[in-house]
N, C-alpha and C positions, 0 to 999 in steps of 0.2 A: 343476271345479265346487267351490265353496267346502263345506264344511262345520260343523256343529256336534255337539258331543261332546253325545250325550242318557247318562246311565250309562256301559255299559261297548260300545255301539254307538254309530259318528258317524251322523246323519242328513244327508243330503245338502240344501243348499237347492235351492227350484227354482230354473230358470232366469230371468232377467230379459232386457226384448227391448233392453237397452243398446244401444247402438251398440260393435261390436268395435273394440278398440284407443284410442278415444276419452279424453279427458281428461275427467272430471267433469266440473268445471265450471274455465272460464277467464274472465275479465276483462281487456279492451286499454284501456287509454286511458278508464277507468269516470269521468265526471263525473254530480253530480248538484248540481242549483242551483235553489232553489225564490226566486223572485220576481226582478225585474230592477233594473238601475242599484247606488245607492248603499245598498236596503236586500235584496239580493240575500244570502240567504244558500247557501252555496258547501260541503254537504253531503259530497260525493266530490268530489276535486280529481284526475286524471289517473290510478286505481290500476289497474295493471296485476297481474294474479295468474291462478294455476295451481296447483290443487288436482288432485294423481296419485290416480291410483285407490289404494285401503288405505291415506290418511292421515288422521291426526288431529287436525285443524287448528283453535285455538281463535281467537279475533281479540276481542283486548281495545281498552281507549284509555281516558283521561276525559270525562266526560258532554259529549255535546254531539260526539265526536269521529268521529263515521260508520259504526260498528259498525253497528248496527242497522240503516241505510240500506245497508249493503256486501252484509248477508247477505240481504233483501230486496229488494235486484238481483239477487244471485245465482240465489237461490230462481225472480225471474221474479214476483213480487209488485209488483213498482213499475218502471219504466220510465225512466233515467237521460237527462238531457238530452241529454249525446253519450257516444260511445264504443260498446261490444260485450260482450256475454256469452252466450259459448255454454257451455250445460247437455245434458250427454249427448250430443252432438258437433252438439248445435241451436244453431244462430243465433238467439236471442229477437227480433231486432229485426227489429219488420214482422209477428211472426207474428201471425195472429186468436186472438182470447180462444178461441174453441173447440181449437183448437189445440194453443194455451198450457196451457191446460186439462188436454187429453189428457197431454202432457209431462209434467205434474206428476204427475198419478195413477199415471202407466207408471213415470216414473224420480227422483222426489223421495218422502222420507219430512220430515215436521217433528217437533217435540218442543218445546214452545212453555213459559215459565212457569206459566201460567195451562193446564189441562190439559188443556182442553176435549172434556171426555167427555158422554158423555148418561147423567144418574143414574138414570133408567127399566130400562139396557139393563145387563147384567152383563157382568163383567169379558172374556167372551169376545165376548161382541155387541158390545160396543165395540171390541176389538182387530181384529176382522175386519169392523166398517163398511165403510171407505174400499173394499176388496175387494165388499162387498157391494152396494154401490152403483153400485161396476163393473162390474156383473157377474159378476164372477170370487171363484171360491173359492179359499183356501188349499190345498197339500196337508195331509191332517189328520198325517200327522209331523212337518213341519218344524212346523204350528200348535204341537204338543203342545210340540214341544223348546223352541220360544222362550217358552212360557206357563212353560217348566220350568227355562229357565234365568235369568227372571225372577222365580223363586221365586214364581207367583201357582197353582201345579196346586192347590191345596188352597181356592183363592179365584175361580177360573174361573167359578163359577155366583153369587158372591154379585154382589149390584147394586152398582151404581160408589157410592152412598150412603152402603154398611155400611165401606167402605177408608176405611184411613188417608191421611191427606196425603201419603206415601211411596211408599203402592201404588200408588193413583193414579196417581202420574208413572210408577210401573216399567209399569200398564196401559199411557198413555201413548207409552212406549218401546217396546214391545211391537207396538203399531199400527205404530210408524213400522220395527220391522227386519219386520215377518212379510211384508209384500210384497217383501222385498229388495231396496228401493231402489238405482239407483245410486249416488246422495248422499243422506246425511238431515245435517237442517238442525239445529240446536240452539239455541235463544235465552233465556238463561238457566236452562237447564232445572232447577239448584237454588236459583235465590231464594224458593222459597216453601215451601224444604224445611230441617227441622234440618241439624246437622252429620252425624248418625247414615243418614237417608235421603238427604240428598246424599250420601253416598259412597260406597251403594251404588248410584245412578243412576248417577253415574261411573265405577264397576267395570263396570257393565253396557256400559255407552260403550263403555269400552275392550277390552271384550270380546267384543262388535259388531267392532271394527278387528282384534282378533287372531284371532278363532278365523273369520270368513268374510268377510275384508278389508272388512268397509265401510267407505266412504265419509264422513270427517263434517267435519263444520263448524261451530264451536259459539261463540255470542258469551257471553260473561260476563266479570263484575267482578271474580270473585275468583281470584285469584291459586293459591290450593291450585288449584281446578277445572284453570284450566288447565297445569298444572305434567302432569295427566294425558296431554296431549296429545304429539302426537309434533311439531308445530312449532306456537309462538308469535308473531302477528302484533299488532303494538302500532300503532294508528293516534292520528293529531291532527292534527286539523285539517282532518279527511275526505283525508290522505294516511297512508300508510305510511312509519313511521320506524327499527320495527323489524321483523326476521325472525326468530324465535331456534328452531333446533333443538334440541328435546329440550330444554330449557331445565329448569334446578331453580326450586325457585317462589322462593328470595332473587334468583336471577336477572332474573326475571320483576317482580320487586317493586322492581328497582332501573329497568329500562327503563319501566317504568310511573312511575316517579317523575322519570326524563328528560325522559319524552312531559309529563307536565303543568306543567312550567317555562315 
């Protein structure tokens, strides 16, 4: 059982109903292609991929290059013309929206730009909606340790309103580890944040991956961001052209300037 360090005692996460032994999430042969013939645009072209459980995984490219479309097949949000993705050792294809549904609340977290909280409800009624709507409650230690290793214990009651652009996304992140997802999703989770509060959303990231192996997958542009991660995937063209392990970010900054040649 994973845990995390609250002071000078770890608190245990709960358990999650994953599937044992299972791969996150995988991708065979992922095509995606929105309209036909000659104005047919060609989205995913063939990507095959494998996300191990406790990696770090960012997936960059130049605009237009399939990111976005890679990690929203993934996730089970959009539905690829052919190929296969299984999430938490689920087949998506074929399965019913109610279904799909249940997968996602049981074994996906997200962390989206845009942070989509409700500013009525406070830092902790936001963090444990998605739960609350499930029916299911948090344990209230593991609630606390994540509220705590988000640095928000002191802002837990104020309303999503009175936060800064920073906290908000660390709320945000907060939602997506307290059910301890199999995978949480990442889609630019610092473009709408300075230098100062992007970095410590990406400590938090990586903090998530170290201290109670989550799961992530995170699409953005900038190159520090992903320098955080534990592999780098550069797409174009809606294929994969790069893999890079543990890559430094000049690393990262030279394949990314390959991929848009």
């Amino acid at each position: 059982m994973s845990t995390m360090s609250l002071g000078a005692a770890p608190v245990a996460a709960p358990s999650t109903p994953a599937t044992a032994g299972a791969i996150p999430v995988q991708a065979t042969d992922l095509v995606r292609r929105y309209g036909d013939g000659e104005a047919a645009v060609h989205a995913l072209r063939g990507v095959t991929l494998d996300v191990p459980a406790g990696q770090f995984c960012a997936v960059m490219g130049p605009s237009g290059s399939g990111k976005s479309t890679l990690l929203h097949h993934l996730a089970g949000l959009d539905v690829p013309t052919s190929g296969s993705v299984r999430l938490a050792g689920h087949e998506l294809a074929g399965m019913k929206d109610d279904a799909l549904t249940r997968l996602r609340r049981d074994h996906v977290g997200f962390v989206f730009q845009a942070f989509n909280l409700l500013p009525t409800l406070t830092a902790e009624e936001n963090i444990v909606l998605p739960m609350t709507l499930a029916g299911r409650r948090p344990d209230p230690a593991w609630l606390d340790a994540v509220i705590e290793r988000v640095g928000l214990s002191d802002r837990r009651r104020h309303r999503i309103w009175a936060l800064s652009g920073g906290q908000q996304q660390r709320v945000a992140v907060a939602r997506a580890i307290v059910s301890e997802p199999t995978v949480l999703f990442a889609d630019e989770p610092t473009g709408n944040l300075d230098s100062h509060s992007g970095g410590e959303v990406l400590r938090l990231l990586r903090e998530a991956v170290d201290t109670f192996e989550q799961t992530i997958v995170m699409v953005t542009h900038d190159a520090h961001a992903a320098a955080t991660a534990d592999r780098v995937l550069i797409l174009a063209d809606g294929e994969i052209v790069s893999d890079l392990a543990a890559p430094a970010e000049a690393e990262i900054v030279v394949a990314l300037r390959e991929a848009s040649r």
